[in-house]
Structure formats: C-alpha cells, structure tokens
BASEVO-779788 format. One record per residue (C-alpha): residue number from 1; x, y, z; residue in three letters. Coordinates in Angstrom, 3 decimals, padded with zeros to 6 digits. Layout:
+-----+----------+----------+----------+-----+
!   k !       xx !       yy !       zz !   r !
+-----+----------+----------+----------+-----+
! NUM !        X !        Y !        Z ! ALA !
...
+-----+----------+----------+----------+-----+
***
This chain:
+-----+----------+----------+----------+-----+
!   k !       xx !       yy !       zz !   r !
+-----+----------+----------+----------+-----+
!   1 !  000.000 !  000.000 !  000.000 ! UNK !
!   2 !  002.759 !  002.362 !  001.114 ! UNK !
!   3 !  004.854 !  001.467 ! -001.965 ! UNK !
!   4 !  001.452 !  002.427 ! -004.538 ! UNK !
!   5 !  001.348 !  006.038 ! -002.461 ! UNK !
!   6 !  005.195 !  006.500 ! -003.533 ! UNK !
!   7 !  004.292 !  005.552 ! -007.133 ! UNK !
!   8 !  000.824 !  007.755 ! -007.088 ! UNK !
!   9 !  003.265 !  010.205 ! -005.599 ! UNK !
!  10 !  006.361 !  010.125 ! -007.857 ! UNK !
!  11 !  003.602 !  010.393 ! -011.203 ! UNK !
!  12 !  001.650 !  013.027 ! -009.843 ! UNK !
!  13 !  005.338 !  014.640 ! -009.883 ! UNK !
!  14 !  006.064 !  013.855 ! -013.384 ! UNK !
!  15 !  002.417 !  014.858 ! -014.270 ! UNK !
!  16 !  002.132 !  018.379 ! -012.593 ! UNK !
!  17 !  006.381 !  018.802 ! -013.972 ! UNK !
!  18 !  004.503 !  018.329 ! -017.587 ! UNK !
!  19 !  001.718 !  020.609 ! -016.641 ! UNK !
!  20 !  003.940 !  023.016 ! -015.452 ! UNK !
!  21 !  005.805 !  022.900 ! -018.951 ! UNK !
!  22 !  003.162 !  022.415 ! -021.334 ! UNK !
!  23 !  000.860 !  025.739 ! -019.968 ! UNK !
!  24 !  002.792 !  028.566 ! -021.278 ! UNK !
!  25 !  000.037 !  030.929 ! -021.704 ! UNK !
!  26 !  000.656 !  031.468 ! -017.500 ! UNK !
!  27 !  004.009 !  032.378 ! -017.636 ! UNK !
!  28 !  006.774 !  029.778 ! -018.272 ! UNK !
!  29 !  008.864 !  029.813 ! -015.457 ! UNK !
!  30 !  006.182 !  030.339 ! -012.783 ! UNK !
!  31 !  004.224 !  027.545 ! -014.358 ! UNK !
!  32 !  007.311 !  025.173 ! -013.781 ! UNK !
!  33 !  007.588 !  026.612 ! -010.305 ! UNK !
!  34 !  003.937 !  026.003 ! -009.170 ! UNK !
!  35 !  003.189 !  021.965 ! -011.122 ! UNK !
!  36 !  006.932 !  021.211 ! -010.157 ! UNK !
!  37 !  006.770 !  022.278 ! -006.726 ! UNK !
!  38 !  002.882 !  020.944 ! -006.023 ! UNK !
!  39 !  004.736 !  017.421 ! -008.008 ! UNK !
!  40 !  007.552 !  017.457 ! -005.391 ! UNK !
!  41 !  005.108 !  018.239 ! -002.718 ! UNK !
!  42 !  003.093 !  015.096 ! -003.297 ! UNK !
!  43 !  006.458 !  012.991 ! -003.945 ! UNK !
!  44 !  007.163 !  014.141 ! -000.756 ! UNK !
!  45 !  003.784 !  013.446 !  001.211 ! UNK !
!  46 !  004.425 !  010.060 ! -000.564 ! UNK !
!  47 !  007.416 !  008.915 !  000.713 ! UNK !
!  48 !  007.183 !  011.070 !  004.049 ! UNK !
!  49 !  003.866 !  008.561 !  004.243 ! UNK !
!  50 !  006.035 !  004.903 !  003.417 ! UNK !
!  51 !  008.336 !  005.846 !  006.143 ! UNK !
!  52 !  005.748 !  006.438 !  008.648 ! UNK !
!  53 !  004.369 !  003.267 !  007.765 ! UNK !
!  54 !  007.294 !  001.682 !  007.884 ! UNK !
!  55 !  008.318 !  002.809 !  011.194 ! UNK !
!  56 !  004.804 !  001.747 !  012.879 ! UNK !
!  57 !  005.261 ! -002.018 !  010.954 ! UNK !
!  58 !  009.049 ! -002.037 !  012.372 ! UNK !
!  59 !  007.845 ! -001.046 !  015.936 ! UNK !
!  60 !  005.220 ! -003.771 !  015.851 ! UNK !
!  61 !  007.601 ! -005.849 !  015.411 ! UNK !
!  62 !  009.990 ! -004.977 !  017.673 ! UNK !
!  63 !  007.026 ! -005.378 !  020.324 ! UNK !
!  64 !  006.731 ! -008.902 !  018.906 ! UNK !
!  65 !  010.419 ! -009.466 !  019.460 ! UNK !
!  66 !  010.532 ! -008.329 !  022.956 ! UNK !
!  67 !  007.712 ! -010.386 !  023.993 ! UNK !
!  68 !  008.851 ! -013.606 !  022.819 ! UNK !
!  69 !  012.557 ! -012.922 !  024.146 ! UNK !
!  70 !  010.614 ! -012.148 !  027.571 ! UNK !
+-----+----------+----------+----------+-----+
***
C-alpha cells in the first residue's frame, strides 16, 4: 500500500512537472515553479507517508520481538 502512495506520488510529480511545462500561456517559469513544486510536494507526502508506515510495521515488530525474548 505504502509502496502504490510512492508511485501515485512520484507520477503526480512527473504529471504536474509536464503541466507546469506544457501551460505557457501562464508564464513559463512560474508555471514550472507552481506543477513542479505541487509534483515534489506530493512525492514528498508520498514517501514522508512509506516511512511512517514503515516505522509503525518495524515497531510492531519490535514489540513482537521483545515479547517472545521475555
């Protein structure tokens, strides 16, 4: 699940970069700026998201380890 969100991330990235290129009736450069940046933003929320995740599944299982080794 976590590893979709980084993928849904990474091409809403590549998506908004490509908006950001393509719509040159707003300006070129702050186009780029404002798809690129919303793009890195959700890359960001993305993997910000997996690590959370995979912090909470690690600490789970750390529990798990402790009580079996208790």
């Amino acid at each position: 699940m976590a590893f979709t969100g980084i993928l849904f991330g990474m091409l809403a990235g590549v998506v908004f970069t490509f908006l950001g290129v393509w719509h040159l009736d707003f300006g070129f450069w702050q186009a780029l700026a404002t798809y690129s940046g919303t793009g890195t933003l959700c890359t960001a929320l993305a993997i910000a998201g997996f690590l959370l995740t995979d912090t909470s599944k690690s600490a789970d299982l750390e529990k798990d380890q402790f009580k079996s080794t208790a």
